[in-house]
C-alpha positions, 0 to 999 in steps of 0.5 A: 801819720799815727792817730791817737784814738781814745778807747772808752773803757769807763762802766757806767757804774760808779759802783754796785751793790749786789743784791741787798735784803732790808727787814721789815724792822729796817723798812719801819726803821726808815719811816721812823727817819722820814718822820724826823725828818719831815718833823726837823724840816718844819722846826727849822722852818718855823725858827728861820721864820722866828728869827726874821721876824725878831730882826724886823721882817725885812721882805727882802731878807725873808728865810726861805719858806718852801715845804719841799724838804717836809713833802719829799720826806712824806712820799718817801715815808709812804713808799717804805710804809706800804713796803713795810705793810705789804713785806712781812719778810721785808724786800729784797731790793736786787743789784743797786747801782749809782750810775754816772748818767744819773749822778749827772742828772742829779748834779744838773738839778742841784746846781739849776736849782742854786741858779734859779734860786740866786736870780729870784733873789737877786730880783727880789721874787718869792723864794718858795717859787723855787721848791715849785719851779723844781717839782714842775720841771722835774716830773716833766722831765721825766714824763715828757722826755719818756713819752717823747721817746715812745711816741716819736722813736719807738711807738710801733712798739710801744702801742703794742705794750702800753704797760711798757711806757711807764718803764722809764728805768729801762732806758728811752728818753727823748730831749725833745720830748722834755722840752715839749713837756717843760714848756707845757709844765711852765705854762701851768706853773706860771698861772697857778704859781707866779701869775706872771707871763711864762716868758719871765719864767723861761728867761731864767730857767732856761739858763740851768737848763743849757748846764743841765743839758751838757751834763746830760751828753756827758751821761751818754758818754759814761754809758758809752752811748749815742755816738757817730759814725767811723772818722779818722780823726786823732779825737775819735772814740771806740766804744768796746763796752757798747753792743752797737760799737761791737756790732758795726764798728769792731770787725774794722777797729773803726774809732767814732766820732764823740758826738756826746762831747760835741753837743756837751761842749756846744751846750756849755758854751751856751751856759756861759753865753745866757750866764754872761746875757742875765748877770752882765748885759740884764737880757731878761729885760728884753723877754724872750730874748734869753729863751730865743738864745737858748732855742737857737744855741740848742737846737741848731747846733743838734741838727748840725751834729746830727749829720755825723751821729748814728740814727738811733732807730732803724726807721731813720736810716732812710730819712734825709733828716732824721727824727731828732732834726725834724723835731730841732726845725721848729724849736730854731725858728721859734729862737728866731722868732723870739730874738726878732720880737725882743729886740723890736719890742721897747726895753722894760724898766727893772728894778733889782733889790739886791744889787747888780743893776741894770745897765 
């Protein structure tokens, strides 16, 4: 029988650019442009508003309000100001490149944010909760999943460099760790920001996330990366871009299994399931039962897959369950537990504004 193998030859750069020098008259040229646009971002607001008032300030109807635009152009003008300041030469920005695993990370963040976005409205929520919800679940993102990494993978070392732990761009992330510091995060945003249970938050973020998620595993695959051991199957993958393919698996031509695929198709089937739960069946009046869903469709098909995926540190060789399955355990009996409560607790009654109601 001849078995049709993929060889995984993408770069995980997009493109490059080599080094690039931007003058000191570029950097304050780039002030120049946070400025204006920080500046058009209130006009637009402010006339937004204008234009509500005059058509009779219908609550629901309310242009969003959020500053996000105005702030993201302030610190972005403050970091070219003091580059400007500190360079009379200008800098020198080195090899830049647009990487598949960011853009990926990127598109997941775009189109969270527009589901997000669509379900406060169709509840009639504030609007400018959105821009807040993005912050808080961006730099914990960022932060927790780094922190995880170091303190769960590679902490042996990392307690012997600590300067290395904020070096998020050399790679070491942990979804774990992300999800660790979201759930920390939304517990904050939720009484500084909505006043409401953090369940009510979780059941609608958690939806974009699981979309998030697949794009994430698909980022791993651009950068030909956590992948499984050698089969035989027709689907199996070689990676000759991946030090680690080169070193175990080349010398016997070995094709691995796509692990990245496993999981991203794992985590798309659980979009459209908690999609199908919030627009059609109106789970979230049910809570937690959305967030128990999103637990149990994660993290149990993770330990599943974990079984036929390379350890990614050498301690795990020896463990029965690696790291990243100890870590799953809880978050599944938490699902568990959330879809028990849910489904034993009386219905609520919502109300919607905006069309879709409840069934």
């Amino acid at each position: 029988m001849n078995l049709l193998y993929v060889t995984w030859t993408v770069r995980p750069e997009i493109f490059q650019v080599e080094n690039l020098h931007l003058s000191q008259l570029m950097l304050f040229v780039g002030v120049l442009l946070c400025i204006l646009w920080a500046a058009a971002d209130v006009i637009s607001r402010r006339r937004e508003n204008e234009k509500w008032r005059a058509a009779g300030s219908k609550p629901t109807e309310k242009p969003d309000d959020s500053p996000f635009g105005f702030y993201l152009a302030l610190v972005i003008g403050i970091i070219i100001l003091f580059k400007a300041v500190g360079s009379p030469e200008g800098m020198d920005l080195g090899p830049i490149g647009v990487r598949w695993y960011g853009l990926m990370f990127l598109i997941g963040f775009v189109v969270g944010y527009w589901i997000v976005w669509a379900m406060f409205k169709h509840e009639g929520a504030p609007e400018e909760w959105v821009a807040s919800l993005l912050i808080y679940v961006a730099v914990a993102t960022i932060v927790g999943a780094r922190l995880g990494h170091c303190f769960f993978y590679e902490w042996d070392y990392y307690s012997q460099h600590p300067e290395k732990i904020i070096a998020f761009w050399e790679g070491g992330l942990a979804s774990h760790g992300g999800t660790i510091a979201i759930i920390i995060s939304i517990f904050i945003y939720s009484k500084v920001v909505t006043k409401r249970s953090p369940l009510w938050t979780f059941d609608r973020l958690v939806v974009p996330i699981a979309l998030v998620a697949a794009l994430i595993r698909m980022g791993n695959l651009f950068n030909s990366e956590i992948f499984g051991y050698a089969t035989t199957l027709p689907w199996g993958f070689k990676f000759p871009l991946s030090r680690e393919w080169q070193i175990e698996y080349a010398p016997t031509d070995s094709a691995c299994h796509p692990t990245q695929l496993y999981e991203a198709g794992t985590y798309l089937l659980l979009f459209g399931l908690l999609m199908w739960m919030y627009w059609k069946r109106n789970a979230q009046a049910r809570p937690g039962l959305i967030l128990g869903v999103f637990f149990i469709g994660v993290f149990f098909p993770r330990i599943l897959i974990e079984f036929v995926k390379n350890p990614q540190e050498e301690f795990e060789r020896s463990m029965l369950l690696n790291m990243g399955q100890i870590l799953s355990v809880p978050f599944v009996l938490a699902g568990i537990l959330l879809v028990y409560r849910a489904l034993t607790r009386p219905k609520l009654k919502l109300t919607f504004p905006n069309k879709f109601p409840q069934k």
